[in-house]
N, C-alpha and C positions, 0 to 999 in steps of 0.2 A: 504494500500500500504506500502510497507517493504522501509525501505533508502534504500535498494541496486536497487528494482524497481524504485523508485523517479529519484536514479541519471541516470540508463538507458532512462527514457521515458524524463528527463531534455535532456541530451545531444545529443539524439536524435531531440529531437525540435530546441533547439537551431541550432543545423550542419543546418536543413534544411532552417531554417531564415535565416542564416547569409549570407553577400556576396559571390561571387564565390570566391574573392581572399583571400578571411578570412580564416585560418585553428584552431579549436577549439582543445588544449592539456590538455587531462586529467592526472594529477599525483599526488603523495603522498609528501606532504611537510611538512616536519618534524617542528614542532611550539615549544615556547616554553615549558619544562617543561616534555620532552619526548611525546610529543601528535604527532601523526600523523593524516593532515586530507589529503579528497579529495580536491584539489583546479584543476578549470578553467579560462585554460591563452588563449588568444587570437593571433594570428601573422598575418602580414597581411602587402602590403606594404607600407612604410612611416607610419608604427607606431612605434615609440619607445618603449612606455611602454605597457604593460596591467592589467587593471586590475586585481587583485586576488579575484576569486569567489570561496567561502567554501559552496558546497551545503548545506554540513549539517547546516550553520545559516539559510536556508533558507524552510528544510523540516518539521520544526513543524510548520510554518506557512501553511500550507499544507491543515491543518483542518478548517481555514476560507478563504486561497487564491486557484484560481484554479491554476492548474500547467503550462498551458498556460501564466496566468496574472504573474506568478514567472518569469516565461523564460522572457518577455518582460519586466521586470524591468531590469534583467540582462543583457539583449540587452541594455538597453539604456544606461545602465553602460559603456558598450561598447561605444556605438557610444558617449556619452558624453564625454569618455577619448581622442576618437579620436579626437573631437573637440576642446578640451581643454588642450591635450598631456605636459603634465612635460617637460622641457627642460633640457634632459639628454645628450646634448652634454660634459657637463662640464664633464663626465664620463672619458673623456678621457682626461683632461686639469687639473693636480690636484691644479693650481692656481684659479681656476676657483671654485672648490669644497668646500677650504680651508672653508667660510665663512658656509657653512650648515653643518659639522660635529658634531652630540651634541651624546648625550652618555643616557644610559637606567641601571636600575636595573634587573639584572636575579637572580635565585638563582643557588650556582654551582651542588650541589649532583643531582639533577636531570636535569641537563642540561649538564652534561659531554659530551655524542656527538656531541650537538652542539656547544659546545666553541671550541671542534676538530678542528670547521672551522673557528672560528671566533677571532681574534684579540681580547682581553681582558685583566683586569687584577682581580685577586683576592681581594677582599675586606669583613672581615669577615667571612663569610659562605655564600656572594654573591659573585658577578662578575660586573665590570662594561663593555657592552657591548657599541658598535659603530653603527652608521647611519646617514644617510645622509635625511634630509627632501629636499623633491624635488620642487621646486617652480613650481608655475603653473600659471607666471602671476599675473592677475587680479582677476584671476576665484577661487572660496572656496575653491577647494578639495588643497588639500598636500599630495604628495605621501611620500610613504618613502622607503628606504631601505639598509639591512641589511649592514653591513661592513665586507668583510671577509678577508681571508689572499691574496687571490689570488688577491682582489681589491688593498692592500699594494704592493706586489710586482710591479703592473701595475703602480702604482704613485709612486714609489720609497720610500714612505714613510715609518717609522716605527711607534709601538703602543705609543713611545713618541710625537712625530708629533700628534698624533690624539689625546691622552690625552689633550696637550696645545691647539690645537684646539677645543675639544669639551669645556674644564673648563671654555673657554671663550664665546663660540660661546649658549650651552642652555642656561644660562639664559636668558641673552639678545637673543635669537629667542624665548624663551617657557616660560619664565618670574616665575610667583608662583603665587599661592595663599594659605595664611593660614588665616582660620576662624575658628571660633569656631563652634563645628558640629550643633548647632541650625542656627545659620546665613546661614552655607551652605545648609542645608536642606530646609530650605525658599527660598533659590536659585531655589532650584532643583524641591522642588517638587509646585504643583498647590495648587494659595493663599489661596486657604479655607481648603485645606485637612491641606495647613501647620499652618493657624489660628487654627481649630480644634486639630491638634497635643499639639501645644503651647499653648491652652486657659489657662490652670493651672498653667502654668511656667513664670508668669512676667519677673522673676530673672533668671540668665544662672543657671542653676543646674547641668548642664552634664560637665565634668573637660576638656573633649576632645574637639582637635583642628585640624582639618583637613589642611594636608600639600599637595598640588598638583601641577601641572602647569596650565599655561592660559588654553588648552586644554584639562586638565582633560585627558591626554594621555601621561601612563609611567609616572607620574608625583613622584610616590616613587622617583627617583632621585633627586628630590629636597630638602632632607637631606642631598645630597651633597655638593651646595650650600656653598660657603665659609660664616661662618657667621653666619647660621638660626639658628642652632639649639641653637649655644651658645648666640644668643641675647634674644632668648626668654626663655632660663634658666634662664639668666641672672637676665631677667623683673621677675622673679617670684621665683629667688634668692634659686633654686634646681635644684636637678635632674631632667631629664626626662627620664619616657617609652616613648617608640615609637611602637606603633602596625601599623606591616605590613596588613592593610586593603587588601591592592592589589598589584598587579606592579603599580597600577592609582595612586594610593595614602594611606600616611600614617599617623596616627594618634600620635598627641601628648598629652599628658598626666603626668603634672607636679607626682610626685613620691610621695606616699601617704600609711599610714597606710590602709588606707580602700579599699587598693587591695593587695592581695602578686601575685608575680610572676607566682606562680604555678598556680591561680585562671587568671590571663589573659592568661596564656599559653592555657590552655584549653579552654579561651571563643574563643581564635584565631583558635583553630584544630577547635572546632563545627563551626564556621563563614566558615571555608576552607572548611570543608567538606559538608554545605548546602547551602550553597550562591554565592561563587565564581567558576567559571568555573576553570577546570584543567590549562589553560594556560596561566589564570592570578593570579594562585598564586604566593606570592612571598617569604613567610617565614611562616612556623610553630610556631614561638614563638618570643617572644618579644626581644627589642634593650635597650638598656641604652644610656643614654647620660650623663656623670661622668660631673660637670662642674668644678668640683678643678680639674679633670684631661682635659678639654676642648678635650674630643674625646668619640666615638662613641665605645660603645663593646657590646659584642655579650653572 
């Protein structure tokens, strides 16, 4: 079955499951990084939000789920949001909003038409972008979304309002975490594969330190952070590389003979171009961090 078959005989199943008063929209949503996907939105009445469903994460699973059990995950996506709906009244109350505006890493050369719509400012050969996490109660999920211009107009606000708002507002909502990439790795992956990894390596060996947020989501901004980067120069009394791992997260690495520049530049193209998806990259090459000059260059 072809993705353009998949999304036909999906969207088809779905219309026929859903409620009468539910209408299913299929469109193109331009993502970061120039990518365009299929996404599925929902309306319906007395729902505020809906879901955003990208067939395409869901048609290579295709080869071990039926296409039926896909639809009815999606469905429940559905009715789970209806149940548990974000409270996006503050949408229109921007006193109400001020406390969730936190801010994200993009990069700009490949995201030129979408900064088109979105509030930002330049920062190196990134951008720092705007959003709003959507509370949802009690319940896990957190929506989020985008900040554009036409949202400032509606709150009268400008991109200075939303700077002073986010500089104070992510950390304190999205917090950090910086580990050294063996500790995060025992995080992440299951205890015996990461014993097995580790049996040889008593002592840290790897120089790399992983910089993210609590969420592990968009967490590269947390080099923004007043503070990180120059306290942990500081502790170890140089420079640092900073490899853009992702938008999720970036890597530090005190400054060393026993890498040049050119040689991470290129472990980061090969990392970009077989490991991370198109629209979470976030940089081709590596960052400095000068500590006699206490700033970030590119």
């Amino acid at each position: 079955m072809t993705y353009q078959e998949f999304l036909n005989e999906l969207t088809a199943y779905l219309k026929k499951e859903l409620p009468e008063d539910t209408r299913l929209h299929l469109s193109q949503v331009l993502k970061t990084n120039g990518l365009r996907l299929d996404c599925i939105t929902f309306s319906a009445p007395g729902l505020s939000v809906s879901p955003a469903i990208y067939p395409k994460d869901y048609f290579p699973r295709l080869s071990t789920c039926s296409l039926p059990s896909l639809a009815e995950e999606i469905l429940s996506l559905y009715r789970d949001i209806g149940r548990h709906s974000p409270d996006t009244s503050f949408f229109t109350d921007p006193s109400r909003l001020r406390p969730y505006v936190v801010f994200r890493l993009i990069q700009q050369k490949q995201n030129r038409e979408l900064l088109e719509a979105l509030p930002h400012i330049p920062f190196l050969d990134l951008a720092i972008v705007f959003y709003l996490l959507l509370p949802c109660g009690n319940h896990a999920m957190t929506g989020s979304a985008l900040i554009r211009h036409e949202h400032l107009k509606a709150w009268n606000m400008t991109v200075r309002d939303l700077t002073e708002l986010a500089r104070e507002n992510t950390p304190r909502l999205l917090g950090q975490e910086l580990l050294p990439m063996e500790e995060m790795l025992r995080k992440l992956l299951p205890s015996e594969t990461a014993k097995d990894l580790f049996a040889d390596n008593p002592k840290e060996r790897c120089p790399l330190y992983v910089l993210t947020n609590r969420l592990q989501l968009y967490g590269a901004g947390c080099m923004l952070y007043d503070g990180v980067l120059e306290t942990f120069a500081t502790a170890r009394g140089c420079d640092l590389y900073i490899l853009p791992s992702s938008v999720h997260e970036v890597l530090l690495m005190p400054v060393s003979e026993d890498f040049s520049v050119e040689e991470l530049n290129q472990m980061i193209l090969q990392v970009n171009r077989d490991h991370v998806s198109r629209e979470e990259i976030l940089s081709d090459h590596i960052y400095r961090y000068s500590l006699k000059d206490r700033k970030l260059l590119c």
